[in-house]
N, C-alpha and C positions, 0 to 999 in steps of 0.2 A: 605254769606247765603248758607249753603246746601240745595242741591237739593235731594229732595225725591218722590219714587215711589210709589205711590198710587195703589193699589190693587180693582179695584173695586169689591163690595162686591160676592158670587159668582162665581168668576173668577177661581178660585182654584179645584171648584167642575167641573166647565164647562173644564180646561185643564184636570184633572182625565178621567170626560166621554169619552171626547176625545180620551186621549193614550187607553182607552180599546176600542172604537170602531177602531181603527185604528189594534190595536192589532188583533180584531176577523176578520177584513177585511182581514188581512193578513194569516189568515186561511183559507179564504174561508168559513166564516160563514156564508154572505150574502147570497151564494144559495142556492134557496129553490128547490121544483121540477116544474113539467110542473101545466100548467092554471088550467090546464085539470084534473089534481088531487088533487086542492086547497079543504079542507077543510074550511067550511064556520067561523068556528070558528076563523078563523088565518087572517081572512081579513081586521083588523084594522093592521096588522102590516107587511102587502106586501106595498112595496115602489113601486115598478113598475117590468118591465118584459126587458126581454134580451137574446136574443137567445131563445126563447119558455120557459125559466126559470124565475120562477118568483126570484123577487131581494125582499132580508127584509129589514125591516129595521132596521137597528142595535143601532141606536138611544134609540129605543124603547127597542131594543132585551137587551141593556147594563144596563136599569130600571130594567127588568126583573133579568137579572144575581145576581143585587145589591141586588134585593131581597132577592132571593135566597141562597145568600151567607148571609145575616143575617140571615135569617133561619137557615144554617147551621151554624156558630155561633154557633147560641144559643145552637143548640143539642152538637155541644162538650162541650161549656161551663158545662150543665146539665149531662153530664156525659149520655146522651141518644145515643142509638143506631141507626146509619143510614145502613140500610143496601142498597149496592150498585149492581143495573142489569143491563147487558147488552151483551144478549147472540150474536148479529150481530158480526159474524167474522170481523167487522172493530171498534168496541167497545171494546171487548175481553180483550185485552192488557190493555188499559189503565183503563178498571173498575180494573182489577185483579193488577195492581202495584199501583193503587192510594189506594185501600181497604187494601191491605197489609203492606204499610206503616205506615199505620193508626191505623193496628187491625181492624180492620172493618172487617165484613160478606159482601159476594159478589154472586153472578153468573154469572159466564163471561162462558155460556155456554149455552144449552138450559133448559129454564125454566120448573120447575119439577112443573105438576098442583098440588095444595093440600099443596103446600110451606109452605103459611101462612094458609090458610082453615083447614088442614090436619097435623098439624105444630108436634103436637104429634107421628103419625108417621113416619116424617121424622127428629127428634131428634132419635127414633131407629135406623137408618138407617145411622145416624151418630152417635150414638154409637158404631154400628159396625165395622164401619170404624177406629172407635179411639181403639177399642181392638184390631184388625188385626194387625193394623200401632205395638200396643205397641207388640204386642205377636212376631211379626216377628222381630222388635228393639233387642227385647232377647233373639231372636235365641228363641222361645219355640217352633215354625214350622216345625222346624229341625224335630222336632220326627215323622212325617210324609213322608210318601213316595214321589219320587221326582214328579209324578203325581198329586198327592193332593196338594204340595205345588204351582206349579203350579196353581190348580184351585185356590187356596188363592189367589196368587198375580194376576189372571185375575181378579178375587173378588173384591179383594182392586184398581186397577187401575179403575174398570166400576163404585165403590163407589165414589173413589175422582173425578174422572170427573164429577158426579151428582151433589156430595154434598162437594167436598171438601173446598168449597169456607163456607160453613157453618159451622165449626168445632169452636166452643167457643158458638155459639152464642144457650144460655142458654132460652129463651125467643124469645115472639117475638119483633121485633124492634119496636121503634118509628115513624121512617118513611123511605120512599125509595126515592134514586136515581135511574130514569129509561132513559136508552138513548134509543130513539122510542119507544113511547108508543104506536103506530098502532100496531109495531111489538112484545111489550109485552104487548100486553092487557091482556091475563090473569093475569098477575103481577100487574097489576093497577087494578083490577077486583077484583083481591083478596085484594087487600089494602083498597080500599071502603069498604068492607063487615067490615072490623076492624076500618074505621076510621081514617086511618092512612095517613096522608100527604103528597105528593109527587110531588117530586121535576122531570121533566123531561124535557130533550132535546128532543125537538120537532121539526119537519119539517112541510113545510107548507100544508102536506097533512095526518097530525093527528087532531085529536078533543081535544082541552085544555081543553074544559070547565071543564071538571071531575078533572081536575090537580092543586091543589092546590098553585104550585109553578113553571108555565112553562115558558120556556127558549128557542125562537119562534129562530131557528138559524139551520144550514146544520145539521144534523143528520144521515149521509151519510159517510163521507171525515173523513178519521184517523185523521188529526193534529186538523181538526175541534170539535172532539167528545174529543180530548185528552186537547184541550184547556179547555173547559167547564168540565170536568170528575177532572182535576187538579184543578180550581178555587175553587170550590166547595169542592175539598177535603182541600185545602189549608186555607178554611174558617172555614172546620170542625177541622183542626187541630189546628186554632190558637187560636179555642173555649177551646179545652182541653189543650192549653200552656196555660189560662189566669186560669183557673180552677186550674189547680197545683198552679200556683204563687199565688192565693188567697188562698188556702190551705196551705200553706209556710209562707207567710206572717199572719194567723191569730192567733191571740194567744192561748195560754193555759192554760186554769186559772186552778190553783192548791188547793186541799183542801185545810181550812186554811184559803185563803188569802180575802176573803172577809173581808170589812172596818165591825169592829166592830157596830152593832147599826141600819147595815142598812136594 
């Protein structure tokens, strides 16, 4: 008689949660900040305290993640735009290499008010930008004295800092990625006024309620904000691999070919 393992049912999801809470532990996702600037919104998901820090809990934090990650999903599969924020010099990095692998619109810098509000005139503003970059590509600056060109390229470098992370994006998006929404409220401020959904790493001294899609976890710590800024893109890109292969796989009917009669 062979001997067989029985799986009980569950068991498979319960190891998955597992390796990701182990995974974001090992980031450093569980710290939050002090008592003392808990956000009341974030207090079903503090586990306890330690060193004056409060600890989350990640349990909860790895539901949330899962969410969010179907979220984004979806927006690649649909061919929808996320556009990703995160102007804190320990966020920087990882918004601007995860949105660029992607194609994505980003701000890994500080937040220009009027983004999405004002959105009309900051499509001129990266217009500008895209003639400069082209005009100076072709040497057509050249004809200018070596002063003038000068102020071009201080030009073009004060534009791409602003706005360079927004160069394609034709429209406004569908929704945001925001790592600290305390520290981009504007950027969550202006999303509400549109409607628009957002996904955000949070510490436990921001307010979710307004957050469509939060992600209760350090908000602080590079590998921790790199952790979650990755997943999340990771989700969104495997929304737009499933979207090609279903475009690839669907057929093409041809004039013609429909069955006689029908």
């Amino acid at each position: 008689m062979t001997n067989t393992t029985v799986i009980p049912q569950g068991t498979e999801d319960h190891l998955a949660q597992a390796e990701v809470v182990s995974r974001m532990f090992s980031v450093g996702a569980h710290y939050g900040c002090s008592r003392a600037r808990r956000h009341p919104s974030v207090a079903p998901y503090i586990y306890g305290t330690k060193e004056k820090l409060e600890i989350i809990d990640l349990t909860k934090t790895a539901a949330q993640l899962a969410r969010a990650k179907e979220f984004a999903h979806t927006l690649g599969a649909e061919g929808k735009v996320l556009l990703m924020v995160g102007g804190k010099s320990e966020a920087q990095k990882a918004v601007r290499e995860t949105a660029e692998s992607l194609g994505l619109p980003y701000v890994a810098g500080r937040w220009i008010g009027g983004t999405l509000s004002n959105f009309p005139e900051i499509k001129k503003r990266v217009a500008r930008l895209e003639t400069l970059r082209t005009q100076r590509e072709k040497g057509e600056l050249a004809k200018y004295t070596k002063r003038e060109q000068l102020m071009f390229d201080r030009e073009i470098a004060k534009l791409e800092e602003k706005f360079g992370g927004l160069m394609g994006m034709e429209a406004l998006p569908q929704a945001l990625l925001v790592v600290d929404p305390r520290f981009e409220h504007i950027a969550v401020r202006e999303a509400r006024e549109f409607s628009l959904p957002v996904i955000a790493l949070a510490s436990t001294d921001c307010d979710i309620a307004p957050i469509a899609y939060p992600i209760v976890a350090n908000d602080a710590a590079r590998a921790s904000i790199a952790f979650f800024v990755e997943e999340i893109g990771k989700a969104y890109g495997e929304g737009m691999r499933r979207k090609k292969e279903a475009a690839a796989a669907s057929p093409t009917a041809e004039p013609g070919t429909e069955e006689e009669g029908a």
